[in-house]
Backbone as a ProteinNet text record, in pm:
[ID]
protein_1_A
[PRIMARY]
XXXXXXXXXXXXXXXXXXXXXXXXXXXXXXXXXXXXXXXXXXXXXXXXXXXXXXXXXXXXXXXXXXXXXXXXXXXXXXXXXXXXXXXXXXXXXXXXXXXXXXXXXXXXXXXXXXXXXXXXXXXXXXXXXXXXXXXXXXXXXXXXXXXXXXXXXXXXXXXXXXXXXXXXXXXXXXXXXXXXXXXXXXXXXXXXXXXXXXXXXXXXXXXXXXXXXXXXXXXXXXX
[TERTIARY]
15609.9	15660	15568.6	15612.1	15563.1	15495.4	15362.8	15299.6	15352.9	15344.5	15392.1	15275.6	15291.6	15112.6	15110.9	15162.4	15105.5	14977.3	15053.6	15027.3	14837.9	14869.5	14737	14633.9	14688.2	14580.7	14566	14632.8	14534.7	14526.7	14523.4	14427.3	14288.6	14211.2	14049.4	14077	14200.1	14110.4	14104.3	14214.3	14219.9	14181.8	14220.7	14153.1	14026.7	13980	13818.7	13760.6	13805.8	13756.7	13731.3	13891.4	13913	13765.6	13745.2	13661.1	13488.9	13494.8	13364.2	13347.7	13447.6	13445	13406.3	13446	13431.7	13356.5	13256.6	13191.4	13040.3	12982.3	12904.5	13010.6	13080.2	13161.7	13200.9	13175.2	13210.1	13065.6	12999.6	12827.8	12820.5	12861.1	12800.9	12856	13020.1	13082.6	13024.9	12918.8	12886.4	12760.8	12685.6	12532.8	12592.9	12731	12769.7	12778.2	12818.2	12845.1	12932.5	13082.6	13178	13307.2	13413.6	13531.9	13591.8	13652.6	13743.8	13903.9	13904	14025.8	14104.1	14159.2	14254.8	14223	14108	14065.3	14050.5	14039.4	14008.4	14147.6	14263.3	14442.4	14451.2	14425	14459.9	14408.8	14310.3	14198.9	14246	14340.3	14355.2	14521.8	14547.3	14685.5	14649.8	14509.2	14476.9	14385.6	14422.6	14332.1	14242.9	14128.3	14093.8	14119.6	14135.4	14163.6	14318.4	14348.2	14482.7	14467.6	14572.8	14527.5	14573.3	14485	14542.1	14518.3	14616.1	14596	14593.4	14481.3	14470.5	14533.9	14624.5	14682.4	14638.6	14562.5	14471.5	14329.6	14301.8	14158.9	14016.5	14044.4	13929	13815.9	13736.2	13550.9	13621.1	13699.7	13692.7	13593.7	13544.7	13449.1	13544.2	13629.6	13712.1	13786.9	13844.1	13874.7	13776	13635.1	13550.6	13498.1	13525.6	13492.8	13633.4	13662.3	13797.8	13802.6	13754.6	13701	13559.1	13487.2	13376.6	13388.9	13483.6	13549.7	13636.3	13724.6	13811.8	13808.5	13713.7	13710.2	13834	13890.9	14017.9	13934.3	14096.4	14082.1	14103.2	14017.3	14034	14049.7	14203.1	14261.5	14261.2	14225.6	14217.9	14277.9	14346	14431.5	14370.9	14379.4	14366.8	14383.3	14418.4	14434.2	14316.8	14204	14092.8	13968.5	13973.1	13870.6	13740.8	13691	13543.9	13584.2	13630.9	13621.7	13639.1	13685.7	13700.9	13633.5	13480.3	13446.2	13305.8	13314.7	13153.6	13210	13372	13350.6	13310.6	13332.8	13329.3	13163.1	13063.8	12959.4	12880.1	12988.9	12882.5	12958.3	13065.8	13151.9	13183	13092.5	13158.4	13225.5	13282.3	13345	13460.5	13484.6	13623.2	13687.7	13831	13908.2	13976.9	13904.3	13966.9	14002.8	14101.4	14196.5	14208.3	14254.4	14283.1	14453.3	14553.4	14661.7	14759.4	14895.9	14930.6	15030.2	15056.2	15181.4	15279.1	15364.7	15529.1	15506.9	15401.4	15406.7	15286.2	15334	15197.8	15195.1	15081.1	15076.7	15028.4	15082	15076.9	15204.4	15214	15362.3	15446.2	15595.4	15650.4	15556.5	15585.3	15490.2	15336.3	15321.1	15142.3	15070.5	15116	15017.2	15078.6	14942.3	14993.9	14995.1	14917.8	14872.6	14887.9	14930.5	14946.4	14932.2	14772.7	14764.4	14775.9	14865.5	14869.4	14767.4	14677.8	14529.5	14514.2	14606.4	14587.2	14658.1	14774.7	14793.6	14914.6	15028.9	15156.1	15203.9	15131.4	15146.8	15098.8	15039.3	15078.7	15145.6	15243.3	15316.6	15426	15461.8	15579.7	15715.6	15802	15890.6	15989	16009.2	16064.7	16045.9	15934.4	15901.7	15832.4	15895.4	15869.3	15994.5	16080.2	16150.2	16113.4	16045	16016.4	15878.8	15789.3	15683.5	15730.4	15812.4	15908.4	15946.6	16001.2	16084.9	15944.6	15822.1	15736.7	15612.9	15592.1	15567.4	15661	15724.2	15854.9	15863.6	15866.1	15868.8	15717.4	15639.5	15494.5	15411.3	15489.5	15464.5	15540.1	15451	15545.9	15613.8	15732.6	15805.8	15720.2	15698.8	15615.6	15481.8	15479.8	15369.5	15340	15276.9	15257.5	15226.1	15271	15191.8	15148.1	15045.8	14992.3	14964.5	15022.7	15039.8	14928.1	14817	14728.4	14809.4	14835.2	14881.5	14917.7	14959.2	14971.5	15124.8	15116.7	15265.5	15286.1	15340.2	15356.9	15519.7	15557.6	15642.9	15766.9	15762.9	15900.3	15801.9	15920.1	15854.5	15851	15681.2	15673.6	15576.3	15624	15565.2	15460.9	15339.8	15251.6	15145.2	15095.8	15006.7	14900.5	14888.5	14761.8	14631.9	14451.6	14417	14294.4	14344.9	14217.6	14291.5	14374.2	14444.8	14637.4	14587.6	14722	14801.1	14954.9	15044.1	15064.9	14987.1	15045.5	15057.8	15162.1	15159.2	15194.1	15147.9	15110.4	15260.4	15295	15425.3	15426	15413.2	15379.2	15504.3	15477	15601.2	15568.9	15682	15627.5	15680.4	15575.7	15657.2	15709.4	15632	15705	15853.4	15928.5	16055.6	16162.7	16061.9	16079.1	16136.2	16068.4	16033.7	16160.8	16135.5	16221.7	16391.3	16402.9	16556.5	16600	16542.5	16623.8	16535.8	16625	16630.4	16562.2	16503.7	16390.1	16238.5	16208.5	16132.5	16107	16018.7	16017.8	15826	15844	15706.4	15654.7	15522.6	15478.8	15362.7	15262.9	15172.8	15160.6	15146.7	15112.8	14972.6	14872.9	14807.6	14817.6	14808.6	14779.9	14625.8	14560.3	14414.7	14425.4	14294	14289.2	14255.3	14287.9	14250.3	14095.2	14037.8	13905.1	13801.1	13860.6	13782	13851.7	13771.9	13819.3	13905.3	13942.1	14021.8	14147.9	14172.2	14417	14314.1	14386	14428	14529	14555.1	14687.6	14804.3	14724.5	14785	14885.4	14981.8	15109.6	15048.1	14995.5	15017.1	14852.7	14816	14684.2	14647	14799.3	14778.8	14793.1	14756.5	14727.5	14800	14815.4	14889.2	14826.3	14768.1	14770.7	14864.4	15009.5	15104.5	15097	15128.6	15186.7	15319.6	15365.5	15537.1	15502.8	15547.2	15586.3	15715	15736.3	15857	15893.7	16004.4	16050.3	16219.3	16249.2	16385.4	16455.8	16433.7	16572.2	16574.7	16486.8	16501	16591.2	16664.4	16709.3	16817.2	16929.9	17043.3	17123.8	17221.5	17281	17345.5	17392.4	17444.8	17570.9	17656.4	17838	17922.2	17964.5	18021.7	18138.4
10699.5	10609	10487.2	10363.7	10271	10242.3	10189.7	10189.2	10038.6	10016.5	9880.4	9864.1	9640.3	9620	9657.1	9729.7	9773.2	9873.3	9985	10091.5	10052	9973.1	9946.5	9898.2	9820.3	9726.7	9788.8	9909.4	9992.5	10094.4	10186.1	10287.9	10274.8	10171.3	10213.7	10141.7	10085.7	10021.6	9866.3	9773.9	9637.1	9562.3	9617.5	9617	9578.2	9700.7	9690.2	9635.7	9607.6	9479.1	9359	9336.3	9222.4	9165.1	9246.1	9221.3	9216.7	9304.8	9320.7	9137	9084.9	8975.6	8874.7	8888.2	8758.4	8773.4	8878	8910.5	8797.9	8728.6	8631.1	8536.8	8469.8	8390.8	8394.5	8500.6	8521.5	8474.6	8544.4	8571.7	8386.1	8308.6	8178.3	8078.7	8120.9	8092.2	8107.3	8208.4	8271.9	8156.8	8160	8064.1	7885.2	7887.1	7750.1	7650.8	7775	7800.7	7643.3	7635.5	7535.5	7633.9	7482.2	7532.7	7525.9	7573.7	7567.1	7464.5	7385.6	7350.8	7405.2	7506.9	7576.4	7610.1	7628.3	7644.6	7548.2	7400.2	7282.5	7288.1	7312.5	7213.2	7349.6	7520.9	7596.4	7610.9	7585.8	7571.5	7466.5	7390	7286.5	7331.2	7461.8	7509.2	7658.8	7654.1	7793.3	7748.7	7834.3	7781.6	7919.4	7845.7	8001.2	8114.9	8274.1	8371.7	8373.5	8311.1	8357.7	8434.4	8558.1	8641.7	8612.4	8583.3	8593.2	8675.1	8699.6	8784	8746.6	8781.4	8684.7	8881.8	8850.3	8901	8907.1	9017.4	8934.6	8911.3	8990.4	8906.3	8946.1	9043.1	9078	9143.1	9089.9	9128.4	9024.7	8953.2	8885.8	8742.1	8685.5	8562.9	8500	8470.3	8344.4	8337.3	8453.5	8477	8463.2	8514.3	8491.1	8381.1	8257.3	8132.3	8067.8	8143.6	8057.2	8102.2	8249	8279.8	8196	8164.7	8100.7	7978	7922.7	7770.2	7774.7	7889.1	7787.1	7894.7	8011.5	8099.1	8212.7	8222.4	8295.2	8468.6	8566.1	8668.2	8744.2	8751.8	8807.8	8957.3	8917.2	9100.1	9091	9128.2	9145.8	9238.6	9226.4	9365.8	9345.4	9406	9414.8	9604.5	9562.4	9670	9732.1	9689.4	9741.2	9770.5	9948.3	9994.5	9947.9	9924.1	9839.3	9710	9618.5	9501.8	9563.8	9631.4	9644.3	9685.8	9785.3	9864.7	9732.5	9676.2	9548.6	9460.7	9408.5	9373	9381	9523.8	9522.2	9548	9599.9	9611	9453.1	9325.7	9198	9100.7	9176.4	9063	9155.5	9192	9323.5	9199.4	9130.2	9053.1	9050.7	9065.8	9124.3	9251.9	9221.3	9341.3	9404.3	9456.6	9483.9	9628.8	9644.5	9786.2	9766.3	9882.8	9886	9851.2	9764.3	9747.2	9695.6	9680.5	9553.4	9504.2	9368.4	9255.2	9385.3	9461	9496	9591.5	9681.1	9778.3	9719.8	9630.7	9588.3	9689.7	9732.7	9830.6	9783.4	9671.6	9617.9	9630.4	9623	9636.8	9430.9	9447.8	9358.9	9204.2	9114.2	8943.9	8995.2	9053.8	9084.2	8942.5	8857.6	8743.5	8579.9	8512.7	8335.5	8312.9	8361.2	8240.3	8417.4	8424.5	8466.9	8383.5	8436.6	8381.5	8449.2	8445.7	8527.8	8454.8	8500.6	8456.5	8465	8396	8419.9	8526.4	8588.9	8697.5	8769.2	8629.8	8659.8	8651.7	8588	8546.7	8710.6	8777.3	8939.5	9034.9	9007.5	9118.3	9124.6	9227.7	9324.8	9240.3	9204.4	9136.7	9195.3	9343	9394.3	9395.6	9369.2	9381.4	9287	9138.9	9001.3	9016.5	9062.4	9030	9139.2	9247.3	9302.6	9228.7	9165.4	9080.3	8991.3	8908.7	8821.7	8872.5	9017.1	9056.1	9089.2	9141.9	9243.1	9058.2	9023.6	8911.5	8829.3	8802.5	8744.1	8848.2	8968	9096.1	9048.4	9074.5	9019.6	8903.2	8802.8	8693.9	8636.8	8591.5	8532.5	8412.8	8440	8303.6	8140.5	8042.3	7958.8	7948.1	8080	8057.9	8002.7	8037.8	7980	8082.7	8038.6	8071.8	8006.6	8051.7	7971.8	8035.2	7973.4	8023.9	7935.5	8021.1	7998.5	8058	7922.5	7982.9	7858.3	7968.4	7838.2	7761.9	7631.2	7578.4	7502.7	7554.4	7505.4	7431.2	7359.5	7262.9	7355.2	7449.1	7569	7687.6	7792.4	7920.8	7976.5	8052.2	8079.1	8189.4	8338.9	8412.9	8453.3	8499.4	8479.4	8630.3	8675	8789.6	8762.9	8846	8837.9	8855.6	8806.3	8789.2	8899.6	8984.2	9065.8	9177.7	9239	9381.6	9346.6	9474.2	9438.4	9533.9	9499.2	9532.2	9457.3	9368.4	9300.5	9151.1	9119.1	9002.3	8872.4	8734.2	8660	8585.3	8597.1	8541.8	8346.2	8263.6	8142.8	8086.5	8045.6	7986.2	7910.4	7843.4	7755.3	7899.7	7942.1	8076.2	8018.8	7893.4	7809.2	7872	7898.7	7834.1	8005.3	8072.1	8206.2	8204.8	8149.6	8145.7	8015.7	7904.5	7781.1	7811.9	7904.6	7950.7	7999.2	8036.7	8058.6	7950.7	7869.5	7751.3	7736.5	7838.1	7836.7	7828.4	7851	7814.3	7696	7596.5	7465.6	7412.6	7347.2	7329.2	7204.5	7209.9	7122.9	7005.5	7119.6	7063.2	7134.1	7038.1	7091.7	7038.2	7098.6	7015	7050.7	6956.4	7059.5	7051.5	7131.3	7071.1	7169.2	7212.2	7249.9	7395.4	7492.6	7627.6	7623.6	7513.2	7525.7	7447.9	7380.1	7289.7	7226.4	7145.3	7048.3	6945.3	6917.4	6749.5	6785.4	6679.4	6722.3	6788	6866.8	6965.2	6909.4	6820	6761.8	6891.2	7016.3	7093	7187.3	7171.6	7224.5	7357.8	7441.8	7591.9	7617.4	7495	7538.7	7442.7	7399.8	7343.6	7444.1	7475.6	7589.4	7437.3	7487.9	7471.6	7476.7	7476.2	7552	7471.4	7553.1	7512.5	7610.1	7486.4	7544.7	7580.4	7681.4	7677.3	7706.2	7668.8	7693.9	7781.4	7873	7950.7	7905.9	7852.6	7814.9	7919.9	7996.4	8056.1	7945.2	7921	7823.9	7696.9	7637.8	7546.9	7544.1	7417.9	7468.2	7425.8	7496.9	7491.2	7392.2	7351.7	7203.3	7277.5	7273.3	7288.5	7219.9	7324.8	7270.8	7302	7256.1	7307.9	7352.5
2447.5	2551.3	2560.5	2560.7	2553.4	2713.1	2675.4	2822.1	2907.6	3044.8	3068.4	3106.2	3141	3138	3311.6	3392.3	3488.2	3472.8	3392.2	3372.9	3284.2	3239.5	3104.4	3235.7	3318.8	3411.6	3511.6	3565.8	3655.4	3609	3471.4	3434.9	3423.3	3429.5	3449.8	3279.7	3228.1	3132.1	3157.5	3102.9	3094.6	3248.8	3361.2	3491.3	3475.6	3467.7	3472	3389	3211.6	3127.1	3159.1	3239.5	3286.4	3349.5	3442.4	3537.5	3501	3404.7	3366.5	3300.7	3232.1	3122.3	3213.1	3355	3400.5	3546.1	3510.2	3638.8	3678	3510.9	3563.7	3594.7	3538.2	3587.7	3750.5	3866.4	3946.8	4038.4	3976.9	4040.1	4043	3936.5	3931.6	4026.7	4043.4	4149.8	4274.3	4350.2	4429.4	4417.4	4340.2	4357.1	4379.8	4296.4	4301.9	4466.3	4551.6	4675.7	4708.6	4638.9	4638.8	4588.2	4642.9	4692.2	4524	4431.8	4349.5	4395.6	4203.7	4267.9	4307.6	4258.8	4384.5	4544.8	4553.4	4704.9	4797.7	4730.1	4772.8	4820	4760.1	4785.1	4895.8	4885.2	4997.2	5112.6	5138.8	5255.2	5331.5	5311.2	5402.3	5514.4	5410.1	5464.7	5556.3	5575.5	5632.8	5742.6	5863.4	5999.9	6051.2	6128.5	6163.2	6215.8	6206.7	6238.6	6159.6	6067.8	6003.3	5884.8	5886.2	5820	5662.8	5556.5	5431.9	5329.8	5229.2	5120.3	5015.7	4942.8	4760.7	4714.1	4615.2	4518.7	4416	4347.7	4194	4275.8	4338.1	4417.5	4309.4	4236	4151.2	4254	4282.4	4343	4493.7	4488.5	4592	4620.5	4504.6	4485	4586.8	4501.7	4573.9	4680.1	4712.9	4877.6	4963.5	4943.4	5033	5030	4940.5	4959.7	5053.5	5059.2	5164.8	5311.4	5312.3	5432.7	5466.8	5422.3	5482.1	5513.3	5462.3	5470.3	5564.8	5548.8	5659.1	5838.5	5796.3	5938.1	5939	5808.2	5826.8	5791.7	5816.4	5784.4	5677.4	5503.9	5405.1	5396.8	5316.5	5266.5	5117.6	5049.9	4903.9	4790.2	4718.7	4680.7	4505	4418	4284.1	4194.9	4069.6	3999.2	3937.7	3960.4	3908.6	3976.6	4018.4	4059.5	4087.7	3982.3	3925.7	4067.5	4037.2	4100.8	4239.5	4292.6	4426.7	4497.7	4410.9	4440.9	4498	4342	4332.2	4440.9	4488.6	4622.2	4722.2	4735.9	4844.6	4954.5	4776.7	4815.8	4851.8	4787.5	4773.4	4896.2	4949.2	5007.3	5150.9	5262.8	5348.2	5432.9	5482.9	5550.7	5480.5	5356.6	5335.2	5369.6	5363.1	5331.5	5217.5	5099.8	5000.5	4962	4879.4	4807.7	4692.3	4598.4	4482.7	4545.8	4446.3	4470.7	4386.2	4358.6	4272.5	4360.1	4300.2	4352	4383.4	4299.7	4354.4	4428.2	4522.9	4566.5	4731.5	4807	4870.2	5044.2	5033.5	5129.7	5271.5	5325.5	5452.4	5528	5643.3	5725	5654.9	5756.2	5772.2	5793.7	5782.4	5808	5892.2	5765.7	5824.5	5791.7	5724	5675	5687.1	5732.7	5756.8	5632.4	5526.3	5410.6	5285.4	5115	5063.9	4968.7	4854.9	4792.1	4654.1	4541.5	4415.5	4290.6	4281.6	4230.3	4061.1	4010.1	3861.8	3803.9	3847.4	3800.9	3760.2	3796.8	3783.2	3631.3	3498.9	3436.1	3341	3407.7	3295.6	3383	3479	3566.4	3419.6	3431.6	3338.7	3428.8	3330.7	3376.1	3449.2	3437.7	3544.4	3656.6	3690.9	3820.1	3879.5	3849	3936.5	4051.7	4081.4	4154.2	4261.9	4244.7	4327.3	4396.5	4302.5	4326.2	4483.1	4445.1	4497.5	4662.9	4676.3	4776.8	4833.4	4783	4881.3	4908.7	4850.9	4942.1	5020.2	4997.2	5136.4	5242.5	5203.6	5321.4	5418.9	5362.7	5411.3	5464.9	5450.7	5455.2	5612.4	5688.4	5836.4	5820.6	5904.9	5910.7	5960.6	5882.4	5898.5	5795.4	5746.7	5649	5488	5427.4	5316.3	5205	5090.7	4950.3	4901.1	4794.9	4714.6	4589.4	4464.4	4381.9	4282	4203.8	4088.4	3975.9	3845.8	3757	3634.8	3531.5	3424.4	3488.3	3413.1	3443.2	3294.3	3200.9	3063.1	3102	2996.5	3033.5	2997.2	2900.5	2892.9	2928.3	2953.3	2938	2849.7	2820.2	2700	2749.2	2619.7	2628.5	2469.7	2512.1	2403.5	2421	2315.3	2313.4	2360.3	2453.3	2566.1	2465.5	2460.1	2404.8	2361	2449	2468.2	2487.2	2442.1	2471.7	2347.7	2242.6	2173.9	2225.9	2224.4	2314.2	2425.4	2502	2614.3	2585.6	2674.7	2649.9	2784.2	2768.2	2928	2878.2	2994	3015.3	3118.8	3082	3125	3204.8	3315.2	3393.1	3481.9	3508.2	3683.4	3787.6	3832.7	3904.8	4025	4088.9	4215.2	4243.8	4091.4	4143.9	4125.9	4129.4	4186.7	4314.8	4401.2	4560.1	4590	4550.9	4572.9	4519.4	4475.6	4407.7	4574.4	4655.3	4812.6	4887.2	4919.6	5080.1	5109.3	5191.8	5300.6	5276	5108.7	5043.8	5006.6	5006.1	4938.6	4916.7	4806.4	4749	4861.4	4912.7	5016.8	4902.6	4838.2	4733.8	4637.3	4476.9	4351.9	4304.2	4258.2	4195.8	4062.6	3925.1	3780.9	3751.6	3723.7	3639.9	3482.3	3439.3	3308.7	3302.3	3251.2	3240	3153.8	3096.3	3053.3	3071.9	3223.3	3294.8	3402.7	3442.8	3590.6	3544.9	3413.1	3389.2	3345.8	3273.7	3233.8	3061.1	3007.5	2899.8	2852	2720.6	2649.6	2586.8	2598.6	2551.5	2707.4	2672	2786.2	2854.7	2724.4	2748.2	2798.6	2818.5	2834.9	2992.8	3099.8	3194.2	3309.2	3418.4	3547	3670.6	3747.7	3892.5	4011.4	4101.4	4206.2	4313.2	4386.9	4403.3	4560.1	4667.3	4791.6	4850.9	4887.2	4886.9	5096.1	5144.9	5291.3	5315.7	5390	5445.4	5560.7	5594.1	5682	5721.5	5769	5750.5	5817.6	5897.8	6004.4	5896.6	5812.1	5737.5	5635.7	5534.6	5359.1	5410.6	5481.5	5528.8	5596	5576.3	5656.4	5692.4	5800.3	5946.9	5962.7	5885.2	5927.3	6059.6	6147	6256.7	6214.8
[MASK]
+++++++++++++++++++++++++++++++++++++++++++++++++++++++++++++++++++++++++++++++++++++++++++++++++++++++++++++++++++++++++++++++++++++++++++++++++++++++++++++++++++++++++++++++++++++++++++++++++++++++++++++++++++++++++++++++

């Protein structure tokens, strides 16, 4: 039976690789003590005491740079043991779990701000639409997402680089969310997946993209 990349990224293997690969990368983030571009465009959509959730949070580096910035309340979810565990010993002002996107274990609009942190781009394609329904379930009327991710100019799927058998699926996922009304993009920024500047190469451009929920919004109003 063929494994799916759920299954690979929370058995205790590609999870915890993941994490091990980019754990100075995290620590340096931590001494850098600054906002990432993505944190720079979300921090301005999050106020204090609002509760948010990074999706993909890893160790939690970067959620807890958004809690210290903007006074909010960090929940953290990820598929890999290891990272949750080194969170939670380096970050106790968080709230973190082992977890993934289609299964999220909070009640109904537990959250102002929902952030999916790099990670939609190896979900198993079956199960983006469940991705989709359990953050909208979670998410309060009025609030926000924010989506970290590639945005190549088609969608294109390609062999992940570090694990054979899986593979990263590239999209504007924005328009996941923007395919119903009440969804609509507020801010995009693009920068480079191997630095701070533009990347000429498509597949190698990232997003960080704000969508707002509005339900009473989208709709024109026929008498």
């Amino acid at each position: 039976m063929q494994s799916t990349q759920k299954s690979v990224f929370t058995s205790g293997q590609e999870g915890d690789r993941y994490f091990s690969r980019n754990e100075g990368i995290y620590a340096a983030m931590v001494d850098a003590d600054e906002l990432s571009i993505p944190n720079s465009v979300y921090a301005s959509y999050i106020r204090a005491g609002d509760a948010v959730l990074e999706i993909g949070s890893s160790s939690g580096t970067n959620l807890d740079a958004l809690r210290r910035a903007t006074g909010c309340a960090g929940f953290g979810i990820d598929p890999s043991a290891k990272a949750i565990s080194s969170g939670s010993a380096l970050h106790p002002g968080l709230n973190l779990s082992v977890g993934t996107a289609d299964k999220l274990e909070f009640p109904d609009h537990s959250f102002d701000f929902i952030l999916f942190g790099f990670c939609l781009y190896l979900v198993d394609r079956d199960l983006l639409s469940r991705v989709v329904a359990e953050a909208d379930r979670c998410l309060k009327d009025g609030g926000f997402l924010g989506i970290t991710d590639f945005a190549p100019d088609v969608p294109t799927k390609r062999p992940y680089a570090h694990r054979s058998g899986v593979f990263t699926h590239k999209y504007q996922y924005e328009r996941m969310f923007t395919a119903f009304p009440h969804f609509s993009v507020v801010e995009s920024r693009p920068f480079s997946h191997s630095g701070r500047g533009f990347h000429p190469d498509p597949q190698e451009r990232l997003t960080a993209t704000v969508i707002h929920k509005n339900l009473a919004g989208g709709y024109q109003s026929l008498a």
